[in-house]
C-alpha positions as CSV (number, residue, x, y, z in Angstrom):
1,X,0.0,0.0,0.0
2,X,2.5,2.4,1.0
3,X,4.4,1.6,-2.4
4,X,0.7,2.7,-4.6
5,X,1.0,5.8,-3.0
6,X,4.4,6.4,-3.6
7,X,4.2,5.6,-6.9
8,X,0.7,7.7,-7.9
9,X,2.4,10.8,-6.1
10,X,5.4,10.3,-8.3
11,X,3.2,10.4,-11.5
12,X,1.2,13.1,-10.7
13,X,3.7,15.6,-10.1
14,X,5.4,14.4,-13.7
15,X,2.0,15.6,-15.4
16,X,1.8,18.6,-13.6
17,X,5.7,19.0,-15.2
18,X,4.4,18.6,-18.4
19,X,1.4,20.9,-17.9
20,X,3.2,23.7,-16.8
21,X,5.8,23.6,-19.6
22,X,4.6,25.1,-22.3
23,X,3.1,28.1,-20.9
24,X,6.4,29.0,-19.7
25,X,7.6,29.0,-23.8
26,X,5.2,30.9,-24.7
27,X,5.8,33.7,-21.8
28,X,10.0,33.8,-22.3
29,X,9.6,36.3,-25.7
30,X,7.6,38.8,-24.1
31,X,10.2,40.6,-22.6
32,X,12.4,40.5,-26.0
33,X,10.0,42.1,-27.9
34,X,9.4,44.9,-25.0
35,X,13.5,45.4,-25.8
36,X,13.2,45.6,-29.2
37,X,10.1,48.3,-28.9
38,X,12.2,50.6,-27.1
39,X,15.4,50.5,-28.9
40,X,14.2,50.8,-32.9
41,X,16.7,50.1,-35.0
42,X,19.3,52.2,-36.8
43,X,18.8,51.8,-39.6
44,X,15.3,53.3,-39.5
45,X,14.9,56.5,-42.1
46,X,13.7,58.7,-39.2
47,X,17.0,58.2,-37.0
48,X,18.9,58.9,-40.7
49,X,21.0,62.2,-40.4
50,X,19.1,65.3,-42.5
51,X,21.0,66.1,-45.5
52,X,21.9,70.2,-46.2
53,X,22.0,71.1,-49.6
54,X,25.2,72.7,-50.4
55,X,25.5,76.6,-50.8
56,X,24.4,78.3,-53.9
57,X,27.1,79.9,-56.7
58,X,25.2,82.0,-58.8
59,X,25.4,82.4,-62.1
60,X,26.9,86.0,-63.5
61,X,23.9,87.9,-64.4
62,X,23.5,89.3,-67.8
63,X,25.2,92.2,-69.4
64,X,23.2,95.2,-70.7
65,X,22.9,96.1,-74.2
66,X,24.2,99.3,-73.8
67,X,27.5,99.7,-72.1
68,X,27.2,101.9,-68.5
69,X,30.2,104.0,-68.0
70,X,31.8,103.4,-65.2
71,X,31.6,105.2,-61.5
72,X,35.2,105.8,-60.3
73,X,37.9,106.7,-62.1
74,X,41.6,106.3,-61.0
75,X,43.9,109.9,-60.6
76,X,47.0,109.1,-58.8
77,X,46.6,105.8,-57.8
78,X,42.9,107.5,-56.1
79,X,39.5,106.6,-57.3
80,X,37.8,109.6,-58.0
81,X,34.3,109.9,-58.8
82,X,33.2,111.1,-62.6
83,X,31.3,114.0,-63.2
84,X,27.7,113.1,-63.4
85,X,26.5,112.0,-67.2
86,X,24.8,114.7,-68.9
87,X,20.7,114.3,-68.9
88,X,19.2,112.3,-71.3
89,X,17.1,114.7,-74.0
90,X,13.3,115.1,-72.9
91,X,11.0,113.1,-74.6
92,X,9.4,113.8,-78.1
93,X,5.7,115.0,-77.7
94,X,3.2,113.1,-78.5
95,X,2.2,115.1,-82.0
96,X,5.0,114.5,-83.1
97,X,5.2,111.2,-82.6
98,X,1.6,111.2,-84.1
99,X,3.0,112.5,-87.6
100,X,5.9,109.7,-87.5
101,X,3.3,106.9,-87.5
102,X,0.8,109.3,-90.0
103,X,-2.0,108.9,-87.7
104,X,-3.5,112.5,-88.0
105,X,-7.1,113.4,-86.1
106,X,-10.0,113.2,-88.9
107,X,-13.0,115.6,-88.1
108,X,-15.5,113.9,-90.3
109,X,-15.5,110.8,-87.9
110,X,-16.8,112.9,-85.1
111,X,-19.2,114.9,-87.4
112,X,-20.3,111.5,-88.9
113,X,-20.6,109.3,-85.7
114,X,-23.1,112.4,-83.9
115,X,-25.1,113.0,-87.3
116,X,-25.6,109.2,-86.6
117,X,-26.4,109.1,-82.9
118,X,-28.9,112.1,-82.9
119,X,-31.1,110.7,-85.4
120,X,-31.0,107.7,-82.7
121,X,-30.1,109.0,-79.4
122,X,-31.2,106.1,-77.1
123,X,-28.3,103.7,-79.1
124,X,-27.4,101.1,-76.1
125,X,-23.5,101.1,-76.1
126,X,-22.0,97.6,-76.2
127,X,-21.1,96.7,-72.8
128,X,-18.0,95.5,-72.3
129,X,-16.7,92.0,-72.3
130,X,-16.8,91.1,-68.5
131,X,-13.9,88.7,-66.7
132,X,-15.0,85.9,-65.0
133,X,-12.9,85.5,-62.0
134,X,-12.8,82.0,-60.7
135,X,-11.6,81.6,-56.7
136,X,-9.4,78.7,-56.6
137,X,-9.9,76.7,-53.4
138,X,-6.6,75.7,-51.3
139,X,-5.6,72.3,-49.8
140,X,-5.0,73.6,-46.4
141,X,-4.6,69.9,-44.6
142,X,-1.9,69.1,-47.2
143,X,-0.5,72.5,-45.7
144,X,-0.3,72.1,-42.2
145,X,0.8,68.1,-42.9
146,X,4.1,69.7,-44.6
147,X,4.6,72.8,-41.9
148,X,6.9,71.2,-40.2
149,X,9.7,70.0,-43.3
150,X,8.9,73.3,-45.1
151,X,10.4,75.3,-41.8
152,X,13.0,72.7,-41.3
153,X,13.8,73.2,-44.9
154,X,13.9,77.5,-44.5
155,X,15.8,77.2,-41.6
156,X,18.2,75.5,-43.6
157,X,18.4,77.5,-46.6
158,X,19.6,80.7,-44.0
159,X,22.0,79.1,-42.4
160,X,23.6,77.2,-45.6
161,X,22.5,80.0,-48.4
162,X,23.8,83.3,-46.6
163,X,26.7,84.3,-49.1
164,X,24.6,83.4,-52.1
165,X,21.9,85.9,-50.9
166,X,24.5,88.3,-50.3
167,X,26.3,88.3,-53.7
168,X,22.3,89.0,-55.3
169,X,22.5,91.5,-52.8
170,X,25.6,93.3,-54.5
171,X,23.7,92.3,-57.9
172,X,20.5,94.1,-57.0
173,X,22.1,97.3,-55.3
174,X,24.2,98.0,-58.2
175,X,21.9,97.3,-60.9
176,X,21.3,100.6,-63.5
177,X,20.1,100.4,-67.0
178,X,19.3,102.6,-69.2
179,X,16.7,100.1,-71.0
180,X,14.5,98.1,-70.3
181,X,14.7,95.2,-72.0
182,X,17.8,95.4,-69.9
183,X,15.7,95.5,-66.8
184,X,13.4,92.4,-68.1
185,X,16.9,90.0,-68.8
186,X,18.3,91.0,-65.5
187,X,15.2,90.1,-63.6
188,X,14.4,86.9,-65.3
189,X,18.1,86.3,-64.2
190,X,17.2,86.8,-60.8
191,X,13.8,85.1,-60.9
192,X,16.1,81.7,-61.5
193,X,18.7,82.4,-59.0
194,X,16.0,83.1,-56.0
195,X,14.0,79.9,-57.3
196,X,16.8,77.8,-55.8
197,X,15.6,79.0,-52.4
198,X,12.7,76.7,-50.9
199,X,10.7,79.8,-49.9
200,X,11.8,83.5,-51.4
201,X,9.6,85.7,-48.5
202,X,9.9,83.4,-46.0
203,X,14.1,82.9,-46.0
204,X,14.7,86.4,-47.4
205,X,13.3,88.3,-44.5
206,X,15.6,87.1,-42.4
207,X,18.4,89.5,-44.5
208,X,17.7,92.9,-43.5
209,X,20.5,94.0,-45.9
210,X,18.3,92.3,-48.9
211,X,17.1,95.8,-51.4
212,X,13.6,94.7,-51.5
213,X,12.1,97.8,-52.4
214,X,14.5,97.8,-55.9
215,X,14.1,94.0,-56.5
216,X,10.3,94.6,-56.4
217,X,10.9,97.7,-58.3
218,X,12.7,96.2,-60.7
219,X,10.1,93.2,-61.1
220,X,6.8,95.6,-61.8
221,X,8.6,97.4,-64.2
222,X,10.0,94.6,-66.2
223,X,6.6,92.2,-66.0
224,X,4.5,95.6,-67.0
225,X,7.0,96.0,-69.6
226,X,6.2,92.4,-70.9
227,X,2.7,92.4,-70.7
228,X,2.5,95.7,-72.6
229,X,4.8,94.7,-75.4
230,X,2.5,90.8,-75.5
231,X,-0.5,93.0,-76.0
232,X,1.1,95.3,-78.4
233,X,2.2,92.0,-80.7
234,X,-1.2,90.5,-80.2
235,X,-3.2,93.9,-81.8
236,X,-0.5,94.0,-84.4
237,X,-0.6,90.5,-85.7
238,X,-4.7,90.2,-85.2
239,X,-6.3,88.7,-88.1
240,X,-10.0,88.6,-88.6
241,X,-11.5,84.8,-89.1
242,X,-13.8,85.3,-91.9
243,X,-15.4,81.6,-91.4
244,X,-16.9,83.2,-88.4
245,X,-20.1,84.1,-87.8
246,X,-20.3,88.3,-88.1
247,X,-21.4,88.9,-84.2
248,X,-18.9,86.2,-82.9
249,X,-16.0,88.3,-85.0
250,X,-17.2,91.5,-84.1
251,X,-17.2,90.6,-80.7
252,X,-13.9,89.1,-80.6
253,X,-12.7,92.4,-81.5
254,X,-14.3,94.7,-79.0
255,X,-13.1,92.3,-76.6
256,X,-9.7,92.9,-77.4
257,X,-10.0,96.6,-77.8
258,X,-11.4,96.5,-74.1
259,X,-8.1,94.6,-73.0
260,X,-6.0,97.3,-74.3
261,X,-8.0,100.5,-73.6
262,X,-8.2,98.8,-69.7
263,X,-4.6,98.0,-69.7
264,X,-3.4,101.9,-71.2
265,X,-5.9,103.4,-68.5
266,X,-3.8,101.4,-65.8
267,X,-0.6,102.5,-67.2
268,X,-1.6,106.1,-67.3
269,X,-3.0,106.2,-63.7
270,X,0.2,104.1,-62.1
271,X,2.4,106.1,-64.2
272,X,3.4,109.2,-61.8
273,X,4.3,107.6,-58.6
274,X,5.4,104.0,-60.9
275,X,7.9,106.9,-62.5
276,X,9.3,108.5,-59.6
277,X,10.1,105.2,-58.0
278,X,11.9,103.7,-61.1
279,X,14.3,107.0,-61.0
280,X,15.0,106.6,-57.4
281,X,16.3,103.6,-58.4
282,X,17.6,103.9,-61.9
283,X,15.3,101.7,-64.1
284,X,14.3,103.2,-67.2
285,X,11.0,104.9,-67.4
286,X,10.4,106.7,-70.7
287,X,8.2,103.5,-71.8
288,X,5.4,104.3,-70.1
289,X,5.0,107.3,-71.8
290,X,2.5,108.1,-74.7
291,X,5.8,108.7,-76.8
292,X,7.0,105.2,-76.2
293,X,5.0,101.4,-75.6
294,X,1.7,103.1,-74.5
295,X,1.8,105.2,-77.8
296,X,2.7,102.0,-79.6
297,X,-0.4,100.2,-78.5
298,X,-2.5,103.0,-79.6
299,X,-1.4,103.5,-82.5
300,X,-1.7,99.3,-83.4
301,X,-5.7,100.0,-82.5
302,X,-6.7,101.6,-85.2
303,X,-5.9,98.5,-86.9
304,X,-8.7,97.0,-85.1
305,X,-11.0,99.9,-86.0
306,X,-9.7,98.7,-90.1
307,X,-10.8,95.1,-89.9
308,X,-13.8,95.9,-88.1
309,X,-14.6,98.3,-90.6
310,X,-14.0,95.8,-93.4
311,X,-16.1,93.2,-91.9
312,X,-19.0,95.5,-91.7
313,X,-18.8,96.7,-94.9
314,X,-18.6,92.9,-96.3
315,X,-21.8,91.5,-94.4
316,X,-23.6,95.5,-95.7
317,X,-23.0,94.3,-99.2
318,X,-24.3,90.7,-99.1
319,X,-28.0,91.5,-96.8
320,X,-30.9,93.2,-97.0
321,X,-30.8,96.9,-96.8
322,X,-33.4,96.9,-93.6
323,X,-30.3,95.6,-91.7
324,X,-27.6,97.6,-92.6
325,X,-28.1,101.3,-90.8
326,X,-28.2,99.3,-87.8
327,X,-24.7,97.6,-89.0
328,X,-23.2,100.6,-90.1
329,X,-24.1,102.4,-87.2
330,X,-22.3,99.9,-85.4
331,X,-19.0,100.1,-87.2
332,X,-19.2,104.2,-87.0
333,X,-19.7,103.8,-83.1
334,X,-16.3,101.6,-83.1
335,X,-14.6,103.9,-85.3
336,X,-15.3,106.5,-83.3
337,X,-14.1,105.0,-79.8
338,X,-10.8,103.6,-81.1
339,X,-10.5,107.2,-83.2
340,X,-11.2,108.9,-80.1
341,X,-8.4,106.6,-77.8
342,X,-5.5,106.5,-80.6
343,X,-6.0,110.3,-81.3
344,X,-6.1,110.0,-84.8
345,X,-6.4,107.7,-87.9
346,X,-3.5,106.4,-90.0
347,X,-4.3,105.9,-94.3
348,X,-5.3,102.5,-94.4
349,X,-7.9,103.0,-91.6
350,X,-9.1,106.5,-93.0
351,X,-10.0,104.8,-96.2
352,X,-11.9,101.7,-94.8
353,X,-14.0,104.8,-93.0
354,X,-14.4,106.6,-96.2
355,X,-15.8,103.0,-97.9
356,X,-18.2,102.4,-95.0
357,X,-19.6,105.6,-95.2
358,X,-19.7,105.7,-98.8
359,X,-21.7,102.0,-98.9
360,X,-23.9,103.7,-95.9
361,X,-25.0,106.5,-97.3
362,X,-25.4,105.2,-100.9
363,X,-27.4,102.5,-99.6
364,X,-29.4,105.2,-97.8
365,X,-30.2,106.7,-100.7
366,X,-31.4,103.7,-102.7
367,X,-33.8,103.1,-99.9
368,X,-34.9,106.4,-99.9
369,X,-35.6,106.3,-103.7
370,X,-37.4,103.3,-103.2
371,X,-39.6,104.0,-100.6
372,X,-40.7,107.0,-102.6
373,X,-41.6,105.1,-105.9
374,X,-43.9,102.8,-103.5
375,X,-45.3,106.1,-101.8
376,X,-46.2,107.2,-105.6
C-alpha cells in the first residue's frame, strides 16, 4: 500500500511538469519584444542624419545692351568719382510722334458718328466683355501636414544659403540700366537664381540687408513691360476669321479693344508715382509714356477699327438693306471709340471709313428712292 502511494504521487507531479511547460515558452519572448520596442533600429529613415543642400554659386547675371560707364575713375593711384553723365534729352511730344506713325485726327469721324447718334439718341452702347474670375480653393490639410519639413527646410536655406543671398545683394544694389529690356533680362536672371531657395519671403526676411524695395521695383517694371509689349504684338498681328459668324468676329474684337484701352488706363493712372520710384532707383521709365510702348499700342488700335470696318462693310454688301443702318451704325460707333483713344487715324484706316460711309450713305439713298416710288 504504501508503495501505490508512492508511486501515484510520483506520477502526478510528472504531469503537472508537463502541464506547466509550455506556458512557460510561450511567456519567455515577451520581454524580448518589449527590448526591441524601445530600442528601434538604426537603420530606421527617421533616425537617418538630414541632408543640407550645399551653398548656392550664382550664375553672373547678364550684361546690358548698352554699355554703363563706369563710376570711379583712377587719378594718382585714387578713385575719383566722374562727373555726373549729362541728362538724357526730354522726350518727343506726343504730335509729333503722331506724324511719324501718319495717324493724324480726322474731323468727319466725329461729325459722322453724332449725325448718326442724334437721329438715334437712345443707341445702347456695347457693354463691355466682362472677366470671370474664378476663386481657386486651397488644400489647407496638405499644408499644415508639410509645416513642419517646409520650416526645417527654411531654416536650412539661411544658415547654408547666406553668401549666395548676399552676392544677389551686390547684384540688385548696383543694378542701373538705361533700357528696359535690360531690366526684363536682368530680372528673369534673378527670378532663376532666387528659385533655388525653398521659400523666397519666407528665408529672405531674415536679411535685413536684402534691397527689397529695388528687387520689387525692378520686377513691376519689367513684368508691366512684358505684358504691354504681349498686348502690343497680339493687336498688331490680329487677323479677322472670316469663317466666323459676323457677331462672334465682331465681338472678338471689342473684346480685345477692351483689353488694351483697360490696360493703357492702368498704365496712365500708375504712371506718376510708378515713374518716380523707377528713377530713385535707376530703371528706365520713358516706356510708359505716350511717346513710347503706350503710344505703340494706340497707335496698333486703329488697326482693329480697319478690320472691323472691313467686316462691316462685307456682311452691308451681301444683306438686306433693312439691316444695314443698324450695322453701319455699329461700325461708325467703333470707329469712333478707337479714333477717339488713338488720337487720330492712320491711311489705311481713314480709307476703310471713307468706304463704310460711302456704302452707308449710298445705300441710304437707294432706300430712300425706293420708298418714294412705293409712296407714288
Amino acid at each position: 500500500m504504501l508503495w501505490k502511494k508512492l508511486q501515484s504521487s510520483f506520477d502526478n507531479s510528472n504531469a503537472d511538469a508537463k502541464q506547466q511547460k509550455p506556458t512557460n515558452t510561450v511567456r519567455t519572448p515577451e520581454p524580448k519584444l518589449a527590448v526591441e520596442n524601445l530600442c528601434p533600429r538604426s537603420d530606421s529613415p527617421e533616425s537617418a542624419p538630414r541632408k543640407e543642400r550645399p551653398a548656392r554659386i550664382p550664375k553672373p547675371p547678364p550684361r546690358p545692351t548698352t554699355a554703363t560707364p563706369p563710376s570711379l575713375k583712377e587719378v594718382n593711384g585714387n578713385k575719383v568719382p566722374l562727373a555726373p553723365p549729362p541728362p538724357r534729352p526730354p522726350p518727343l511730344p506726343s504730335k509729333l510722334l503722331a506724324g511719324s506713325k501718319a495717324v493724324r485726327r480726322v474731323p468727319e469721324v466725329m461729325e459722322f458718328y453724332r449725325s448718326l447718334t442724334r437721329r438715334d439718341p437712345q443707341v445702347e452702347r456695347a457693354n463691355p466683355v466682362g472677366i470671370p474670375t474664378v476663386g481657386n480653393s486651397r488644400n489647407m490639410i496638405g499644408e499644415i501636414e508639410n509645416r513642419s519639413s517646409h520650416l526645417m527646410a527654411i531654416k536650412s536655406d539661411v544658415e547654408t544659403q547666406g553668401e549666395f543671398i548676399n552676392s544677389l545683394t551686390r547684384e540688385v544694389e548696383a543694378a542701373a540700366y538705361t533700357e528696359i529690356s535690360d531690366v526684363e533680362a536682368f530680372v528673369k536672371w534673378l527670378d532663376e537664381e532666387l528659385s533655388y531657395l525653398v521659400d523666397e519671403r519666407a528665408v529672405l526676411k531674415h536679411f535685413p540687408k536684402w534691397p527689397e524695395r529695388k528687387a520689387d521695383a525692378l520686377r513691376e517694371a519689367a513684368f508691366s513691360y512684358r505684358d504691354l509689349k504681349n498686348l502690343e504684338a497680339e493687336v498688331s498681328s490680329f487677323e479677322d476669321n472670316t469663317k466666323q459668324p459676323l457677331t462672334q468676329s465682331l465681338r472678338r474684337i471689342q473684346a480685345l479693344q477692351d483689353r488694351v484701352e483697360r490696360s493703357v488706363a492702368n498704365m496712365e493712372k500708375m504712371r506718376d508715382g510708378a515713374s518716380k520710384r523707377y528713377k530713385e532707383f535707376q530703371i528706365p521709365w520713358e516706356w510708359m509714356l505716350n511717346t513710347g510702348l503706350i503710344g505703340q499700342i494706340k497707335i496698333s488700335s486703329t488697326k482693329l477699327a480697319k478690320k472691323y470696318m472691313k467686316r462691316i462693310i462685307k456682311e452691308m454688301q451681301s444683306i438686306e438693306c433693312s439691316q444695314e443702318d443698324n450695322l453701319m451704325l455699329q461700325g461708325v460707333r467703333f470707329a469712333f471709340r478707337v479714333h477717339q483713344f488713338a488720337g487720330g487715324f492712320d491711311v489705311d484706316t481713314m480709307h476703310a471709313f471713307e468706304e463704310l460711309k460711302r456704302v452707308g450713305t449710298g445705300s441710304n439713298k437707294q432706300q430712300h428712292a425706293v420708298n418714294t416710288i412705293q409712296e407714288c
